[in-house]
Backbone as XML, in Angstrom:
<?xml version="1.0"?>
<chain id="A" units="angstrom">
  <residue number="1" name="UNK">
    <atom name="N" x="74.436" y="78.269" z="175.671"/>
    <atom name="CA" x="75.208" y="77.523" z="176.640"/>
    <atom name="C" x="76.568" y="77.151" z="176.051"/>
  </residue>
  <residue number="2" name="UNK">
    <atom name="N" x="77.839" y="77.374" z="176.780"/>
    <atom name="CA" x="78.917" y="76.971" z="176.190"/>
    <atom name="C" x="78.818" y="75.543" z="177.015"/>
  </residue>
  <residue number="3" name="UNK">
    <atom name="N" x="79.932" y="74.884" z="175.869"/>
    <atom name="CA" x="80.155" y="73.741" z="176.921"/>
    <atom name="C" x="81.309" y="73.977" z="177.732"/>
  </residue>
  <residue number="4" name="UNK">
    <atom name="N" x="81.730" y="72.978" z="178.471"/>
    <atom name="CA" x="82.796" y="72.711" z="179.041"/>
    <atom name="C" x="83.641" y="72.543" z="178.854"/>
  </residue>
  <residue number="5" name="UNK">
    <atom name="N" x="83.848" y="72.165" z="177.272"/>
    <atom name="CA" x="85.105" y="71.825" z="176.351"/>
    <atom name="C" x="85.981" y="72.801" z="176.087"/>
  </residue>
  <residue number="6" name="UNK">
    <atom name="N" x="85.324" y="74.237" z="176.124"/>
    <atom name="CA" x="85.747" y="75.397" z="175.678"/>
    <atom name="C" x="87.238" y="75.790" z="176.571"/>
  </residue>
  <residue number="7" name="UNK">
    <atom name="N" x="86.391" y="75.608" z="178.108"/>
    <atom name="CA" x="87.467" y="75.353" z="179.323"/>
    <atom name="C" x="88.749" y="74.448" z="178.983"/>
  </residue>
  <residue number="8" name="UNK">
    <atom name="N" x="88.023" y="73.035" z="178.357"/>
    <atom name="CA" x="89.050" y="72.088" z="178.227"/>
    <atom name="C" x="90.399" y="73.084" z="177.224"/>
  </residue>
  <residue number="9" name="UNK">
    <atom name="N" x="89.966" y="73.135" z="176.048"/>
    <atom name="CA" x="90.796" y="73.862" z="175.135"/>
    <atom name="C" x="91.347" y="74.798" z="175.301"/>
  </residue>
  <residue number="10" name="UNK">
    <atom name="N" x="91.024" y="75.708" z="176.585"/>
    <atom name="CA" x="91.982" y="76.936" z="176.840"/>
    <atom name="C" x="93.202" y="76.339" z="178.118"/>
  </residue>
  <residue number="11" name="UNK">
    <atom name="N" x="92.681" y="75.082" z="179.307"/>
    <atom name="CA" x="93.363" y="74.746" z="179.735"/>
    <atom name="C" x="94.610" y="73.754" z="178.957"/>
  </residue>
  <residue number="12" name="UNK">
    <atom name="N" x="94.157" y="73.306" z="178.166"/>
    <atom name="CA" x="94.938" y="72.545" z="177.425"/>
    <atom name="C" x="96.256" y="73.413" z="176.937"/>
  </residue>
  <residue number="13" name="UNK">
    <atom name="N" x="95.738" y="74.750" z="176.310"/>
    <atom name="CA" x="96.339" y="75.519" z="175.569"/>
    <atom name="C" x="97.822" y="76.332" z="176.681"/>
  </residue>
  <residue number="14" name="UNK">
    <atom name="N" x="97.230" y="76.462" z="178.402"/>
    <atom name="CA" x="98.216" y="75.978" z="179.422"/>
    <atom name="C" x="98.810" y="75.380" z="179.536"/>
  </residue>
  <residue number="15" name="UNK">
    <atom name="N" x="98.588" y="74.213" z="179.699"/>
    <atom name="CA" x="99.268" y="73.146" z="180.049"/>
    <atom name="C" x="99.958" y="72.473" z="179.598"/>
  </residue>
  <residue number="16" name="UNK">
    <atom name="N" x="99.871" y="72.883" z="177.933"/>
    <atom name="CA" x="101.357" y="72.732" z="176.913"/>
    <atom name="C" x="101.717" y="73.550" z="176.263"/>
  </residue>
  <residue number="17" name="UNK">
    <atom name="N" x="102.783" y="74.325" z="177.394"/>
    <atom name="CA" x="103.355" y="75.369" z="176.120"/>
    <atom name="C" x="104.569" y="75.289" z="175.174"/>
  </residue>
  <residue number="18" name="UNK">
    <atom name="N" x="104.737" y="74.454" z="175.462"/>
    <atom name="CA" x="106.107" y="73.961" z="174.423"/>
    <atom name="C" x="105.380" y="74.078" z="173.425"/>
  </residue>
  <residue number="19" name="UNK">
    <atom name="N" x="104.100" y="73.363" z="172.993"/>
    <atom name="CA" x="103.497" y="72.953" z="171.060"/>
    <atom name="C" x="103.471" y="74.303" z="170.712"/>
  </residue>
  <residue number="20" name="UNK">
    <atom name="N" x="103.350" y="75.295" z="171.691"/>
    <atom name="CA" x="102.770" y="76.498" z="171.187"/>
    <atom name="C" x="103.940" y="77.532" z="171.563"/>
  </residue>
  <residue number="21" name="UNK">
    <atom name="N" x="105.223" y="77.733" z="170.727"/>
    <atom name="CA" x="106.459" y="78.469" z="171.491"/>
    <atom name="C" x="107.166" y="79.087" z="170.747"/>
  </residue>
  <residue number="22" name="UNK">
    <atom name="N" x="107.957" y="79.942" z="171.292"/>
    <atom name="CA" x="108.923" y="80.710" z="170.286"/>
    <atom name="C" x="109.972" y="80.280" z="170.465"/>
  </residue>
  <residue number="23" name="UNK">
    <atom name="N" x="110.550" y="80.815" z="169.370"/>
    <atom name="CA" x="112.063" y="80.195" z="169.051"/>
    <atom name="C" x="113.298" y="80.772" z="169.903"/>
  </residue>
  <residue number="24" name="UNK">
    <atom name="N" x="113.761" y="80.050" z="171.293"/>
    <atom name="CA" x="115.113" y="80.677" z="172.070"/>
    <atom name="C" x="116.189" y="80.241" z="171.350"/>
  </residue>
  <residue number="25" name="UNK">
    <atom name="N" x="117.124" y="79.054" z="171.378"/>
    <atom name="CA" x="118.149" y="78.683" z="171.289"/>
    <atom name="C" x="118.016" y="77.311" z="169.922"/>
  </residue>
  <residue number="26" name="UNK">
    <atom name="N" x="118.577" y="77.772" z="169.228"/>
    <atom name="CA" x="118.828" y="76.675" z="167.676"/>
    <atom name="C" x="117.712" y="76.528" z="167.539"/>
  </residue>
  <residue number="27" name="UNK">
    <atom name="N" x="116.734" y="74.894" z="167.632"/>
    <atom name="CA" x="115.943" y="74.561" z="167.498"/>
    <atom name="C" x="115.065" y="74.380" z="168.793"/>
  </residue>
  <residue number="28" name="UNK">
    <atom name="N" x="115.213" y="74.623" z="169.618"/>
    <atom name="CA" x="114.555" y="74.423" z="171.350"/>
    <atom name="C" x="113.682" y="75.781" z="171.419"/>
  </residue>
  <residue number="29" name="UNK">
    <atom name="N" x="112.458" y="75.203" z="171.730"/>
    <atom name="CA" x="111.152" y="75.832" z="171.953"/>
    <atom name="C" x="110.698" y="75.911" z="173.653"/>
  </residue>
  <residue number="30" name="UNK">
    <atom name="N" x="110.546" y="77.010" z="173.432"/>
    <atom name="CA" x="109.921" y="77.353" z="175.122"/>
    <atom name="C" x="109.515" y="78.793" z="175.348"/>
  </residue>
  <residue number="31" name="UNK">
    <atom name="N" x="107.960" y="78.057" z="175.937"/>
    <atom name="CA" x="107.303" y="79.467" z="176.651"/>
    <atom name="C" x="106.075" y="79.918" z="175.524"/>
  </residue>
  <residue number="32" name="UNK">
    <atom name="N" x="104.832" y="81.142" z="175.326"/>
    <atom name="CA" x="104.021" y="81.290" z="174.603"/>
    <atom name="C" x="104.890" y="82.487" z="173.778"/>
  </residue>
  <residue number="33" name="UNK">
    <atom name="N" x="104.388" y="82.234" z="173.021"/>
    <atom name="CA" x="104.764" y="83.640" z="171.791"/>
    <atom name="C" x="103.963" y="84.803" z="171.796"/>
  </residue>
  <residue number="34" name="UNK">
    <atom name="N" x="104.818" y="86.028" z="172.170"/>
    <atom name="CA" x="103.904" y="86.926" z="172.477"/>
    <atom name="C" x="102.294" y="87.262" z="171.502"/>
  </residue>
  <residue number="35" name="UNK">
    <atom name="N" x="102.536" y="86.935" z="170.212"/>
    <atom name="CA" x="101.522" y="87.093" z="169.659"/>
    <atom name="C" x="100.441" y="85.731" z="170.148"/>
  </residue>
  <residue number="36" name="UNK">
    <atom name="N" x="100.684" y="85.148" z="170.914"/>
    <atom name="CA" x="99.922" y="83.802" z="171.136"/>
    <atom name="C" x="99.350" y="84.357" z="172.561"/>
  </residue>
  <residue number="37" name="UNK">
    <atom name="N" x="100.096" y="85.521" z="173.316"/>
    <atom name="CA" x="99.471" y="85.886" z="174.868"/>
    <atom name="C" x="98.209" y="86.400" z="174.268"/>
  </residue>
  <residue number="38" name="UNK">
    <atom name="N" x="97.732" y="87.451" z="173.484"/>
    <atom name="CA" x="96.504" y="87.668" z="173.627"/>
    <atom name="C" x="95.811" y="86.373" z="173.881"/>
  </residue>
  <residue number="39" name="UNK">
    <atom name="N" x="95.277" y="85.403" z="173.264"/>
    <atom name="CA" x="94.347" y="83.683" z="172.809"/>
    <atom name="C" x="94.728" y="83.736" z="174.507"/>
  </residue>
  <residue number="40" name="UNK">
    <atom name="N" x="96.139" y="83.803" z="174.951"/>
    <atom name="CA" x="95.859" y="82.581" z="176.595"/>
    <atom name="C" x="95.557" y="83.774" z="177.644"/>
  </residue>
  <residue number="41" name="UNK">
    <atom name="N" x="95.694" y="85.275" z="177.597"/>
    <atom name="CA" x="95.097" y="85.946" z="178.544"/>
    <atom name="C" x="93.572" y="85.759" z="178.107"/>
  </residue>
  <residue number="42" name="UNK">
    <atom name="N" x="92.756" y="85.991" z="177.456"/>
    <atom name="CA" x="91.475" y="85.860" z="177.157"/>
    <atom name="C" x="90.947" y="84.327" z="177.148"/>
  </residue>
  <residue number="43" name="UNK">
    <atom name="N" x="91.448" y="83.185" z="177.767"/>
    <atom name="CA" x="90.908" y="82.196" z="177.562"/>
    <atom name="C" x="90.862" y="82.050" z="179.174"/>
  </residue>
  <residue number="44" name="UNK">
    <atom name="N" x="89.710" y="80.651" z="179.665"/>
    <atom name="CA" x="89.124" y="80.620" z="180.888"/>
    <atom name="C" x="90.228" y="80.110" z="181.733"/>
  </residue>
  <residue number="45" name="UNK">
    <atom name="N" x="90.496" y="80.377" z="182.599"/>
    <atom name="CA" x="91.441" y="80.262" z="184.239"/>
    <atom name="C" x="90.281" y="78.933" z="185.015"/>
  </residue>
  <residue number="46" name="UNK">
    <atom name="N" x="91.065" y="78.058" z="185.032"/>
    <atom name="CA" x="90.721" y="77.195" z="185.909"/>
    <atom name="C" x="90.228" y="77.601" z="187.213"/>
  </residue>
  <residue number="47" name="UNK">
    <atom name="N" x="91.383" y="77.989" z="187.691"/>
    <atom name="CA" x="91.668" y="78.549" z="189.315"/>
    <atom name="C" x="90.798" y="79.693" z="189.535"/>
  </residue>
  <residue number="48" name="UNK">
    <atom name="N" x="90.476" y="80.463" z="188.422"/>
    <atom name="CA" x="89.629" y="81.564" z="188.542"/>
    <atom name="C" x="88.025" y="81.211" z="188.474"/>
  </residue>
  <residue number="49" name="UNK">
    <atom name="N" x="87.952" y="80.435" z="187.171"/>
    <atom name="CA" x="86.555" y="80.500" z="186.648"/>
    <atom name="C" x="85.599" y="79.248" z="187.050"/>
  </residue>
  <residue number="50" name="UNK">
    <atom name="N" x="86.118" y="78.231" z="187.687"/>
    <atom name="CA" x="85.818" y="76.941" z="187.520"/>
    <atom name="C" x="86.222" y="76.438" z="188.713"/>
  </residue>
  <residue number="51" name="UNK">
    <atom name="N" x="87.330" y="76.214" z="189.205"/>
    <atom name="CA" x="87.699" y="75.221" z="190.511"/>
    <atom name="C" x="86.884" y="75.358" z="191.791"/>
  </residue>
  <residue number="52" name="UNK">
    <atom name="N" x="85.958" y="75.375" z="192.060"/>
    <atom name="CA" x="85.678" y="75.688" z="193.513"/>
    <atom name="C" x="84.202" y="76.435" z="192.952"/>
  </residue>
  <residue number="53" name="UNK">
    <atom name="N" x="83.586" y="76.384" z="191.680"/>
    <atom name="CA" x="82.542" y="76.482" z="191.445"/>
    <atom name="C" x="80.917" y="75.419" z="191.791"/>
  </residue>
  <residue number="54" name="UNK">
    <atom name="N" x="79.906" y="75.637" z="192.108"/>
    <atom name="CA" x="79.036" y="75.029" z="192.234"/>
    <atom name="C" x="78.276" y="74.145" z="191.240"/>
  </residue>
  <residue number="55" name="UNK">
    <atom name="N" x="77.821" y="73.033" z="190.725"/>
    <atom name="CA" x="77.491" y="72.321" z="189.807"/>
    <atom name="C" x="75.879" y="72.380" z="190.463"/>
  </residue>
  <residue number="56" name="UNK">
    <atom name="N" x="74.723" y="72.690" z="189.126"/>
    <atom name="CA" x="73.638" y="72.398" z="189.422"/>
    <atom name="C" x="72.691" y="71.290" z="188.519"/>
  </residue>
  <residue number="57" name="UNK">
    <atom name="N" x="71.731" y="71.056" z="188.346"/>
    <atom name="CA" x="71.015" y="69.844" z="187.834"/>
    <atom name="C" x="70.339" y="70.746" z="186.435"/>
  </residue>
  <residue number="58" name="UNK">
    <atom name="N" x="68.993" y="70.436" z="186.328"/>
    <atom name="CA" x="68.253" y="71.353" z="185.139"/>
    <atom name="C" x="66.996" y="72.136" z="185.883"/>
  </residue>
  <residue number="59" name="UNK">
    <atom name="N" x="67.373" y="71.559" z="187.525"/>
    <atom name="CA" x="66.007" y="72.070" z="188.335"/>
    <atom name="C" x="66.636" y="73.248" z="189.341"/>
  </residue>
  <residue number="60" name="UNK">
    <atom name="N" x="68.218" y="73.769" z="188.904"/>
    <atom name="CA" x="68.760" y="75.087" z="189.454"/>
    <atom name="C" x="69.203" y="74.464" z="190.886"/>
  </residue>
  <residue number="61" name="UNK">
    <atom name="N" x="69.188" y="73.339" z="191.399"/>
    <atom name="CA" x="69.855" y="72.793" z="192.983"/>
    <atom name="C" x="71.319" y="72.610" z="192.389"/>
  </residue>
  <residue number="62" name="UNK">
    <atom name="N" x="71.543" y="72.895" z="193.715"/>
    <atom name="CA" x="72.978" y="72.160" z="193.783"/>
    <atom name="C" x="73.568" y="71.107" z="194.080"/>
  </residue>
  <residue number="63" name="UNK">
    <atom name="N" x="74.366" y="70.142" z="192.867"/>
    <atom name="CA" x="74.336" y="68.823" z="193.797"/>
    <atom name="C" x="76.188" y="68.609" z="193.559"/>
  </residue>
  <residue number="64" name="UNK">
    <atom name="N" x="76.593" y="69.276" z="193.462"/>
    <atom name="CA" x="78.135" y="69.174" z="194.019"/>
    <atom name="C" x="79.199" y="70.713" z="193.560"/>
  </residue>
  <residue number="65" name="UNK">
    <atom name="N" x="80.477" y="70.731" z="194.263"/>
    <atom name="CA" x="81.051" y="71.529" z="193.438"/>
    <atom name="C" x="82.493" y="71.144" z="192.541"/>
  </residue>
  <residue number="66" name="UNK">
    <atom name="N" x="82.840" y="71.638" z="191.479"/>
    <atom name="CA" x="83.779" y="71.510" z="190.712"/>
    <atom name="C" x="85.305" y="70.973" z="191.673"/>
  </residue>
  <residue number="67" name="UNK">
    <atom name="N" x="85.879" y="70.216" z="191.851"/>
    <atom name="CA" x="87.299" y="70.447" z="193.107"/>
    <atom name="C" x="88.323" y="70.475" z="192.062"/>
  </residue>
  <residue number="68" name="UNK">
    <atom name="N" x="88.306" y="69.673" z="190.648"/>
    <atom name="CA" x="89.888" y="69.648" z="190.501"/>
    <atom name="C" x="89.555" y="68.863" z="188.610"/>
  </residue>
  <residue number="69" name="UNK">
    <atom name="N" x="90.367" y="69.275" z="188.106"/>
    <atom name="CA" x="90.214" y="68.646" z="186.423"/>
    <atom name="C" x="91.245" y="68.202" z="186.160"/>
  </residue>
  <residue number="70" name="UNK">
    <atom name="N" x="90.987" y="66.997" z="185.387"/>
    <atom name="CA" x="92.030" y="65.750" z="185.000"/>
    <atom name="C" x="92.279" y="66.085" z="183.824"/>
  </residue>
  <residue number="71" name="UNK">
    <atom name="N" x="94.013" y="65.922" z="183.468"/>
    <atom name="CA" x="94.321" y="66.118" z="182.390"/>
    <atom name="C" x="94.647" y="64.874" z="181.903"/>
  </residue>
  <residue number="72" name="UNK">
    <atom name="N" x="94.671" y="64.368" z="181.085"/>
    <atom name="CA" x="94.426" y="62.830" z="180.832"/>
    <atom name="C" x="95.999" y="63.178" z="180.357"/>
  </residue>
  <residue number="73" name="UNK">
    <atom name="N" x="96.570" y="61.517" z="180.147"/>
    <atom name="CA" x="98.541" y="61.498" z="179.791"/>
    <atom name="C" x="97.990" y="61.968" z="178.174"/>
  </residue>
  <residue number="74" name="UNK">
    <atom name="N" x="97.251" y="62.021" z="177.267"/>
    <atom name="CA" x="97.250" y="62.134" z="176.260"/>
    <atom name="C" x="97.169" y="63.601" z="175.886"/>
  </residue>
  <residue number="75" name="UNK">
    <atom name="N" x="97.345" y="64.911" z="177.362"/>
    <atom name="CA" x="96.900" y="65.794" z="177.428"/>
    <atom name="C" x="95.351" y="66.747" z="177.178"/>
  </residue>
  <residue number="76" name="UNK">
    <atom name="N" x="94.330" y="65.925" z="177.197"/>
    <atom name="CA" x="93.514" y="66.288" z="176.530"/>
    <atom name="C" x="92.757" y="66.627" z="178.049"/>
  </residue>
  <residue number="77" name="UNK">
    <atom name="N" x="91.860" y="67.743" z="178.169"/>
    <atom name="CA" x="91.071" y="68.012" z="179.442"/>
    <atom name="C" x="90.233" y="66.853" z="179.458"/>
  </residue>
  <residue number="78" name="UNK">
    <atom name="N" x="90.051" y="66.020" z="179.971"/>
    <atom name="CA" x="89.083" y="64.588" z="180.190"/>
    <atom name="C" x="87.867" y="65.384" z="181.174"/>
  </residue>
  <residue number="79" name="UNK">
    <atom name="N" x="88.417" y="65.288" z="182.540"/>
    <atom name="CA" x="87.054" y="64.736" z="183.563"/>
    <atom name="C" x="87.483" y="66.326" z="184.580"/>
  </residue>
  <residue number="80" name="UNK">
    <atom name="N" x="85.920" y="66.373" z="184.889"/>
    <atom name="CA" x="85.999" y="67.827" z="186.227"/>
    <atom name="C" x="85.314" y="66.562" z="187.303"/>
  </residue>
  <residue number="81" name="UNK">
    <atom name="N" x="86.511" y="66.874" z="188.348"/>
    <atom name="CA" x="86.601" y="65.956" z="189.443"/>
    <atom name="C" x="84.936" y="67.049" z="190.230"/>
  </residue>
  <residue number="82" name="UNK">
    <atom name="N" x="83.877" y="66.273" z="190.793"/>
    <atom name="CA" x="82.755" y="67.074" z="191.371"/>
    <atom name="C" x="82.616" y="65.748" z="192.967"/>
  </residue>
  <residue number="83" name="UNK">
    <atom name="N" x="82.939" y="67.042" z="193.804"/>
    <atom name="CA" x="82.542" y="66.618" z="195.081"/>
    <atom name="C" x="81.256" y="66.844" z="195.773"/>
  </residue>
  <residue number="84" name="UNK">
    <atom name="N" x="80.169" y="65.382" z="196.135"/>
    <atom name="CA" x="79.055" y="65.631" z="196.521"/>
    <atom name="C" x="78.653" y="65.153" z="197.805"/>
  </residue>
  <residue number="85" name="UNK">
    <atom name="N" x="77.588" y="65.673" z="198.384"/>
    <atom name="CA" x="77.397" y="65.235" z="199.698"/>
    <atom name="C" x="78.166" y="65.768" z="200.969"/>
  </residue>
  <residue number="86" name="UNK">
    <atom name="N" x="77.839" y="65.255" z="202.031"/>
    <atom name="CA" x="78.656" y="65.540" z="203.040"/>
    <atom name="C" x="78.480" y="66.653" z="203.352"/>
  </residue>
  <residue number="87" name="UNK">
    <atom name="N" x="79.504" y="66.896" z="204.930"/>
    <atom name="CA" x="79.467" y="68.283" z="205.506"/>
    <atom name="C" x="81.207" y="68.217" z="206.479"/>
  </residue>
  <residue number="88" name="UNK">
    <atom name="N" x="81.606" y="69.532" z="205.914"/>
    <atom name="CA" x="82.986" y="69.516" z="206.207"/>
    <atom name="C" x="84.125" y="68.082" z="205.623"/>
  </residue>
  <residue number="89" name="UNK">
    <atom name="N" x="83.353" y="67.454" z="204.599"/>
    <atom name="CA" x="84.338" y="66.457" z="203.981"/>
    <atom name="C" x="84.129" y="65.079" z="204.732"/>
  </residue>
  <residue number="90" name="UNK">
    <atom name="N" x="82.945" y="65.033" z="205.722"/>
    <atom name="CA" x="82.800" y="63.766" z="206.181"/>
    <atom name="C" x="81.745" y="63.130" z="205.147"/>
  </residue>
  <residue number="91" name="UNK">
    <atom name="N" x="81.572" y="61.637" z="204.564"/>
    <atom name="CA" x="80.018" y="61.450" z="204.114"/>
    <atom name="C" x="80.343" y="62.373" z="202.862"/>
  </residue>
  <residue number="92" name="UNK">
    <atom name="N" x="81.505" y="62.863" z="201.727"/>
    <atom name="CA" x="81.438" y="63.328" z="201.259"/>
    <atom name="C" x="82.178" y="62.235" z="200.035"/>
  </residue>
  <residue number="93" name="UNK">
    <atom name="N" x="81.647" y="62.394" z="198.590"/>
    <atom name="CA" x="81.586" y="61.301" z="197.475"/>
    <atom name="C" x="82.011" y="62.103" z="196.154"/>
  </residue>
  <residue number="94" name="UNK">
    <atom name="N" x="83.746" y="61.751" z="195.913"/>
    <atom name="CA" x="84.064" y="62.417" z="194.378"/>
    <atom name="C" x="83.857" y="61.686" z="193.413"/>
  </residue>
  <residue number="95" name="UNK">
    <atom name="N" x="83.058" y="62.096" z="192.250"/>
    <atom name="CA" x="82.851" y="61.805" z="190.825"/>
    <atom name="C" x="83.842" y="62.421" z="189.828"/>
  </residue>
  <residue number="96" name="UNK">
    <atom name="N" x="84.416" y="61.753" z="188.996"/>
    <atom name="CA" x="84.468" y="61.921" z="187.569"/>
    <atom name="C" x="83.252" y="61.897" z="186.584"/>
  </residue>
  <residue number="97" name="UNK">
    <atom name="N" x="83.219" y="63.015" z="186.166"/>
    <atom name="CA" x="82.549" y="63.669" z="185.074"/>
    <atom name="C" x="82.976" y="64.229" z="184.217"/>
  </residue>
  <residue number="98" name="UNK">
    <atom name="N" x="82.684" y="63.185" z="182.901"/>
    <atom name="CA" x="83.669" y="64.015" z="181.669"/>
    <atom name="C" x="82.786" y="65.840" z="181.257"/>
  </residue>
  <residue number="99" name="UNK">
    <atom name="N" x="84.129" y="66.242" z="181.028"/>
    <atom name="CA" x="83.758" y="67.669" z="181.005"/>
    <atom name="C" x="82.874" y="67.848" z="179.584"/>
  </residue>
  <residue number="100" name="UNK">
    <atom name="N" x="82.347" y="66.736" z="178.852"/>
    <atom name="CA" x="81.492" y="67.039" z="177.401"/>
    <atom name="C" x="80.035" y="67.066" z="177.886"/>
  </residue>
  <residue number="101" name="UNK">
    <atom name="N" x="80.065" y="66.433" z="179.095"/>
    <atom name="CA" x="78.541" y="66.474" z="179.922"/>
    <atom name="C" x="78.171" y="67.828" z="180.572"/>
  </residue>
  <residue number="102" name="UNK">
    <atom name="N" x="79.225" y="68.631" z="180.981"/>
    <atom name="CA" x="78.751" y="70.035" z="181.896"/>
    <atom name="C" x="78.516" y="70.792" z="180.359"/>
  </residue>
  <residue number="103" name="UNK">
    <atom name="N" x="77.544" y="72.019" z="181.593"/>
    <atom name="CA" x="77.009" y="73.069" z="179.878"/>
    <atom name="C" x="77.358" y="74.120" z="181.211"/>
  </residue>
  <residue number="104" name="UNK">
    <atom name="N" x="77.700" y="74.962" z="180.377"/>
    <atom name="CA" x="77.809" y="76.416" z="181.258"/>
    <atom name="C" x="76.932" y="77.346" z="180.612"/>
  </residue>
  <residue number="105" name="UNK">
    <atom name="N" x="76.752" y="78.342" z="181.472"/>
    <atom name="CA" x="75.090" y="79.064" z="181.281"/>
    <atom name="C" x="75.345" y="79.771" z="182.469"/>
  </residue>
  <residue number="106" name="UNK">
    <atom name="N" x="75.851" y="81.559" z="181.843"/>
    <atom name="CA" x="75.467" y="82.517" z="182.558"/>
    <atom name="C" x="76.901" y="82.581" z="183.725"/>
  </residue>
  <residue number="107" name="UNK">
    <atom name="N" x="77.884" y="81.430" z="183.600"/>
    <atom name="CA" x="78.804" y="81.569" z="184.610"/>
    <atom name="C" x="78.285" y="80.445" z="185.868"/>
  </residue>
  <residue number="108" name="UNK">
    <atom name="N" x="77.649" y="79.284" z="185.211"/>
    <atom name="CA" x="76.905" y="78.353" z="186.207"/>
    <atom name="C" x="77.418" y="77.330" z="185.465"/>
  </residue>
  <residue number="109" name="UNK">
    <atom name="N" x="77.542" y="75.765" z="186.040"/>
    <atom name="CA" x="78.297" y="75.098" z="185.524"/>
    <atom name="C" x="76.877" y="73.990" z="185.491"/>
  </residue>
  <residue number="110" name="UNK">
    <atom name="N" x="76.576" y="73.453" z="185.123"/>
    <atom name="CA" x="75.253" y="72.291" z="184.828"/>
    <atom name="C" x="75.777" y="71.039" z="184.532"/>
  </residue>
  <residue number="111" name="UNK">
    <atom name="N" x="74.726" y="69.831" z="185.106"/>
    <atom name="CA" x="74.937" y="68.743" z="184.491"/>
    <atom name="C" x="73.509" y="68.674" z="184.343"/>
  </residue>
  <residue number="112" name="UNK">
    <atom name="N" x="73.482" y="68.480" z="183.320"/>
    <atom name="CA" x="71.785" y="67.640" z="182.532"/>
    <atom name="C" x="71.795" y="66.811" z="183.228"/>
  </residue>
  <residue number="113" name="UNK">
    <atom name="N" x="70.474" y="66.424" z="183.782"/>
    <atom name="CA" x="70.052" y="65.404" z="184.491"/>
    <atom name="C" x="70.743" y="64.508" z="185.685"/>
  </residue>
  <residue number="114" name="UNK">
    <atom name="N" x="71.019" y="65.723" z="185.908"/>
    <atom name="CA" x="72.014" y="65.050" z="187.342"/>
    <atom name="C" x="71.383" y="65.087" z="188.994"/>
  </residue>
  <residue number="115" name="UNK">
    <atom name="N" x="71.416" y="64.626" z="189.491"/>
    <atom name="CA" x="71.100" y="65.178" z="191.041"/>
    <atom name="C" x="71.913" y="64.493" z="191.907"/>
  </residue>
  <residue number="116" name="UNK">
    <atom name="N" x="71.375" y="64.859" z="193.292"/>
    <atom name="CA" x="72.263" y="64.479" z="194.379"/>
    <atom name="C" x="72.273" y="62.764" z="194.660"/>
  </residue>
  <residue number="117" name="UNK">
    <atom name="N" x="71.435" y="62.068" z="194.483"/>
    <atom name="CA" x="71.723" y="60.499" z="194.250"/>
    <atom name="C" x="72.180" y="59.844" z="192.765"/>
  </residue>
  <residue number="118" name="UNK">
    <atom name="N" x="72.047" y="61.047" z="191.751"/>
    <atom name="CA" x="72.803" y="60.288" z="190.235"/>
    <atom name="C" x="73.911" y="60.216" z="190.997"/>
  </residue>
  <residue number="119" name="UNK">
    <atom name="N" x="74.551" y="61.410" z="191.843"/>
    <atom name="CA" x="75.987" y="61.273" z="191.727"/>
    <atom name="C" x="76.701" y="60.762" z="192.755"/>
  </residue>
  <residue number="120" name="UNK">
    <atom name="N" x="75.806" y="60.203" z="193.865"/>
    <atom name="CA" x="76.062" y="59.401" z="194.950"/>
    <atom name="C" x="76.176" y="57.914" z="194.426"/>
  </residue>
  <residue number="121" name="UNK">
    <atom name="N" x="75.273" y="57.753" z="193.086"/>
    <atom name="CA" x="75.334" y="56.370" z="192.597"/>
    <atom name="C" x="76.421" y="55.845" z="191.760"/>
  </residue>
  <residue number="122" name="UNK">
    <atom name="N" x="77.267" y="57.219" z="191.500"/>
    <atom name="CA" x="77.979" y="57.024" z="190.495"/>
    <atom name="C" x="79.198" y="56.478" z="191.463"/>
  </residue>
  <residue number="123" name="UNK">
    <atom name="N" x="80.309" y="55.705" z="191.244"/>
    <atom name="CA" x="81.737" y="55.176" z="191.206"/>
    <atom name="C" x="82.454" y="56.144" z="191.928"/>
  </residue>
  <residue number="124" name="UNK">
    <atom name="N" x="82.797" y="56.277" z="192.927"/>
    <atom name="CA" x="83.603" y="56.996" z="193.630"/>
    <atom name="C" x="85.178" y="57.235" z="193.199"/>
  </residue>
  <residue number="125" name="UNK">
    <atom name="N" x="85.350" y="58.184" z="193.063"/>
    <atom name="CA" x="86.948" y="58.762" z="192.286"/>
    <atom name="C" x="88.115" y="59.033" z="192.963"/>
  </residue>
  <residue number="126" name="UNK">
    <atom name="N" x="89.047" y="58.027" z="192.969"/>
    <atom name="CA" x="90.068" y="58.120" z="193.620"/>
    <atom name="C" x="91.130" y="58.277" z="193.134"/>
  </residue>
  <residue number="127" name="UNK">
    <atom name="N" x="92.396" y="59.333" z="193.643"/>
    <atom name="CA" x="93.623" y="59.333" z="193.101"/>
    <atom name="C" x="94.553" y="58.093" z="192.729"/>
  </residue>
  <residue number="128" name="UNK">
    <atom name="N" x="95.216" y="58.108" z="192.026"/>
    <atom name="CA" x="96.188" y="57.057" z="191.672"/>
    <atom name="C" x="97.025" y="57.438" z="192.727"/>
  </residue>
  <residue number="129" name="UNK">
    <atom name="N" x="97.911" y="56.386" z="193.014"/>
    <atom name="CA" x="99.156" y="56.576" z="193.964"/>
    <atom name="C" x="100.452" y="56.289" z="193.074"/>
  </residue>
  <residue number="130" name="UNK">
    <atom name="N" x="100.864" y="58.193" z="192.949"/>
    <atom name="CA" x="102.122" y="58.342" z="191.874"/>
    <atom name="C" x="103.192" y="57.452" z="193.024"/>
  </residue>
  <residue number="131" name="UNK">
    <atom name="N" x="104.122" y="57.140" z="192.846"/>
    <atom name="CA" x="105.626" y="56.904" z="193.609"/>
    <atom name="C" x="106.708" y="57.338" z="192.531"/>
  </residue>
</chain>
């Protein structure tokens, strides 16, 4: 089983490419270094591998799917936003779940011991309001 972290560390490895850059102008960094594209073509795609994936328990149900992952200000992959319940988005309940809890297995995303009322019980997850 990989974990979820693995995801974290390749999105991370996105989402800042300045730390990781080649040299344009004097000292100003920008963009991946071609020897650095192999590591970020071979590492996991959010949008591809994960966003809009199904989350199951340890008993193979489904009790939500993946919608959206928080990058915390410290940049670090924190939480996979998991939407449960409901039908067409009515009666429907988002969790934060830090991504050290999902195990992936086979291209399936898991939470140990989770089901459809752990995650109805859990704290409902709401956006901040940027201005």
């Amino acid at each position: 089983m990989k974990s979820l972290s693995t995801i974290a560390v390749a999105v991370l490895l996105i989402a800042t490419p300045a730390c990781f850059a080649q040299q344009v102008v004097g000292s100003t960094k920008l963009g991946v270094a071609k020897v650095e594209l192999r590591d970020v073509t071979t590492g996991w795609s959010t949008k591809r591998q994960v966003l809009g994936k199904n989350v199951f328990n340890d008993n193979g149900e489904t009790i939500g799917k993946i919608d959206d992952i928080i990058v915390a200000p410290d940049k670090a992959v924190s939480y996979a936003i998991i939407g449960a319940g409901g039908f067409l988005g009515v009666g429907r309940h988002d969790v934060a779940i830090p991504v050290g809890q999902l195990k992936e297995n086979g291209g399936k995303f898991i939470l140990p011991g989770g089901s459809k009322d752990a995650i109805k019980a859990l704290p409902e997850f709401e956006y901040a309001d940027k201005q």
